[in-house]
SESE-739464 format. One record per residue (C-alpha): x, y, z; residue in one letter; chain. Coordinates in nm, 3 decimals, decimal comma, padded with zeros to 5 digits. Layout:
N
      c1      c2      c3 residu chaine
       X       Y       Z      A      A
...
//
This chain:
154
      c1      c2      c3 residu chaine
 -01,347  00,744 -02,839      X      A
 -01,498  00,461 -02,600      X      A
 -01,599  00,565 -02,215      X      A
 -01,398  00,604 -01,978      X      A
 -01,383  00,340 -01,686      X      A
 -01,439  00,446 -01,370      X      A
 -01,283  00,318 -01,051      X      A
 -01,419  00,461 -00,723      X      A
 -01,410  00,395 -00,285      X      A
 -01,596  00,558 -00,059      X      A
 -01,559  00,621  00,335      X      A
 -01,766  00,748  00,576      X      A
 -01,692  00,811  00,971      X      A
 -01,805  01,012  01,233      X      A
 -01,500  01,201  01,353      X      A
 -01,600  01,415  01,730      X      A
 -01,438  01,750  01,575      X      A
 -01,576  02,029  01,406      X      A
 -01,580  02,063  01,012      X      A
 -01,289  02,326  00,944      X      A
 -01,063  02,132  01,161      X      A
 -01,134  01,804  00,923      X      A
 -01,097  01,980  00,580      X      A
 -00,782  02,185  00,663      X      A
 -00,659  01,883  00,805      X      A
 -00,670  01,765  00,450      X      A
 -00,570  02,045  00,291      X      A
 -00,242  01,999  00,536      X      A
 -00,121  01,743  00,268      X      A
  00,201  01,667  00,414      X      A
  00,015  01,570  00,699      X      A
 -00,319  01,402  00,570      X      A
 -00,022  01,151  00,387      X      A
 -00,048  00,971  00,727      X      A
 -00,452  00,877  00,684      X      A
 -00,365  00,877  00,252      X      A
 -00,142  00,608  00,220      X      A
 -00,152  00,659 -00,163      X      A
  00,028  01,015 -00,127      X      A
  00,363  00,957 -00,174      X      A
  00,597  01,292 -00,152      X      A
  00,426  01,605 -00,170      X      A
  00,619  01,842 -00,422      X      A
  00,365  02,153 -00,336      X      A
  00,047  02,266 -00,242      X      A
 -00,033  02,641 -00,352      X      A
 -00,366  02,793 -00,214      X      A
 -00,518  03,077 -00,287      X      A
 -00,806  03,149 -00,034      X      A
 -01,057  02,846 -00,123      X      A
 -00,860  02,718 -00,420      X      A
 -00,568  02,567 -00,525      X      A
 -00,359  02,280 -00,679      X      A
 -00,120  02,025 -00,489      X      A
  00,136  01,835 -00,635      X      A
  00,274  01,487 -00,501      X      A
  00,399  01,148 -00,567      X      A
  00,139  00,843 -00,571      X      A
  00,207  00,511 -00,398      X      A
  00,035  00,173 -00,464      X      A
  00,032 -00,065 -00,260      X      A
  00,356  00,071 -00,089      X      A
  00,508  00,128 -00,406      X      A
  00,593  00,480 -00,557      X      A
  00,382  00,586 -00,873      X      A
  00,470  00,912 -01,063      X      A
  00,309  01,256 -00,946      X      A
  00,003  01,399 -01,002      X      A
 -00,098  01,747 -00,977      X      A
 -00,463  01,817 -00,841      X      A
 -00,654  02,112 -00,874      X      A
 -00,893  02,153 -00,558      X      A
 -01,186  02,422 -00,410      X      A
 -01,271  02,449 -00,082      X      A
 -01,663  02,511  00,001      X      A
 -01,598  02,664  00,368      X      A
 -01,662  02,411  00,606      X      A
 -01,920  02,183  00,393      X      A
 -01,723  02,049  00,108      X      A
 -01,386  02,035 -00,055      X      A
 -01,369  01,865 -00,413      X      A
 -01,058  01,781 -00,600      X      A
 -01,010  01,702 -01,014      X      A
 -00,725  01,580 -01,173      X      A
 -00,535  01,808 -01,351      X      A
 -00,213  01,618 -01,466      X      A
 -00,288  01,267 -01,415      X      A
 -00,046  00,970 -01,502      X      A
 -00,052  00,656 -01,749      X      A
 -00,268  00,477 -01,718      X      A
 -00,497  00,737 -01,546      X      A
 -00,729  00,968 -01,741      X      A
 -00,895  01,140 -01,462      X      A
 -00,922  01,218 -01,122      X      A
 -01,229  01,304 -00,870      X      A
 -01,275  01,305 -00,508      X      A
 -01,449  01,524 -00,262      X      A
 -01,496  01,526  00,138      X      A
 -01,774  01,602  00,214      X      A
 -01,850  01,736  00,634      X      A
 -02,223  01,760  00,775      X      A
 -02,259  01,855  01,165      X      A
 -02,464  01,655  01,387      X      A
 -02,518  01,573  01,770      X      A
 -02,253  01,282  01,766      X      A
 -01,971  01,453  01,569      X      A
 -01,909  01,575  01,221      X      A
 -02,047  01,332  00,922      X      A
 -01,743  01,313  00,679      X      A
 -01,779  01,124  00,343      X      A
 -01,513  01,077  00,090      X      A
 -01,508  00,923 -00,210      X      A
 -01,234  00,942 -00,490      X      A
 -01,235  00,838 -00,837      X      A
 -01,014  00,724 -01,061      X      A
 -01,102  00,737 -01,446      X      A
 -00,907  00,488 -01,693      X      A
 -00,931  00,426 -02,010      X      A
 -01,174  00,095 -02,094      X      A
 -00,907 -00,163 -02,123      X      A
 -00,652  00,017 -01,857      X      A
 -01,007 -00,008 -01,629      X      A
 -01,068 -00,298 -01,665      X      A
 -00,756 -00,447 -01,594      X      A
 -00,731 -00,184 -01,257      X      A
 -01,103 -00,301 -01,159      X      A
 -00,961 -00,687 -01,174      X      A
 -00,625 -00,654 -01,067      X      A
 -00,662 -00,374 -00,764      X      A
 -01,038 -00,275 -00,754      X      A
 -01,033 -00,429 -00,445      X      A
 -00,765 -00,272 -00,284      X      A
 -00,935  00,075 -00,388      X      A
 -01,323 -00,055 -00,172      X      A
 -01,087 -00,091  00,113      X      A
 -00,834  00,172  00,121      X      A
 -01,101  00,485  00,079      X      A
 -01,326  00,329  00,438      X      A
 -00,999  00,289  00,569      X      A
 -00,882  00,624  00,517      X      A
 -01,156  00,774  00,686      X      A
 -01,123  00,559  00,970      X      A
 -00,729  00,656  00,959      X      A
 -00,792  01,005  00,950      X      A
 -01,058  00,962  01,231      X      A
 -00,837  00,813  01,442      X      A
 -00,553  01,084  01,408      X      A
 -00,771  01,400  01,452      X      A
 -00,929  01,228  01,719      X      A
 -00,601  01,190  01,903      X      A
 -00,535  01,568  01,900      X      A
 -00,653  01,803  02,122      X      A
 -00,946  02,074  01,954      X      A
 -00,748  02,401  01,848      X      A
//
């Protein structure tokens, strides 16, 4: 079986609020949808203490995509990685993480997701809509920023 083709976008922002406020605002998928503009209806999220799986709709480029259902764990307030359990055609795969380091300014955030195809599906994504994916992810971040930001520190 040939390799699969990866497709990834990473962010990175400085958001002025602490690390568990950023990660359970992403864990709050109904809500993170607003910074995500690829989450299209969320169907559940079931959590367990630090792990869990959410299920929701896609959307690219505006346009709804079928559901995928994402398996995540929570590394309190450091880290939170999700993998693609039930992914759709074309996908193969799934991987993203946030990741949340302290500092002086604010709180470091990084994020960078991952979307695995197979070589000629890649391919075709990387031409077609790579693109769209460099953007989206920095703009995300900067979204989400932006929208914590705005609310007042519980």
């Amino acid at each position: 079986m040939a390799e699969p083709f990866v497709v990834c976008g990473e962010g990175r922002a400085i958001i002025r609020r602490l690390p568990k406020d950023i990660l359970e605002f992403v864990l709050d998928v109904d809500r993170y949808r607003q910074a995500d503009l690829k989450i299209g209806r969320v169907h559940y999220v079931k959590r367990e203490g630090n792990v869990g799986e959410v299920r929701h709709d896609g959307r690219l480029l505006g346009i709804k995509a079928p559901a995928a259902v994402l398996a995540f764990t929570l590394t309190p307030y450091s880290r939170l990685q999700f993998h693609g359990i039930k992914v759709p055609w074309p996908l193969r795969g799934f991987d993203g993480f946030f990741t949340c380091e302290e500092t002086p300014e604010g709180t470091v955030v990084v994020h960078r997701e991952c979307f695995i195809f197979g070589q000629i599906s890649g391919h075709l994504f990387q031409m077609g809509l790579g693109w769209w994916l460099r953007r989206d992810t920095p703009a995300e971040v900067l979204r989400m920023k932006g929208l914590l930001e705005a609310e007042a520190p519980k």
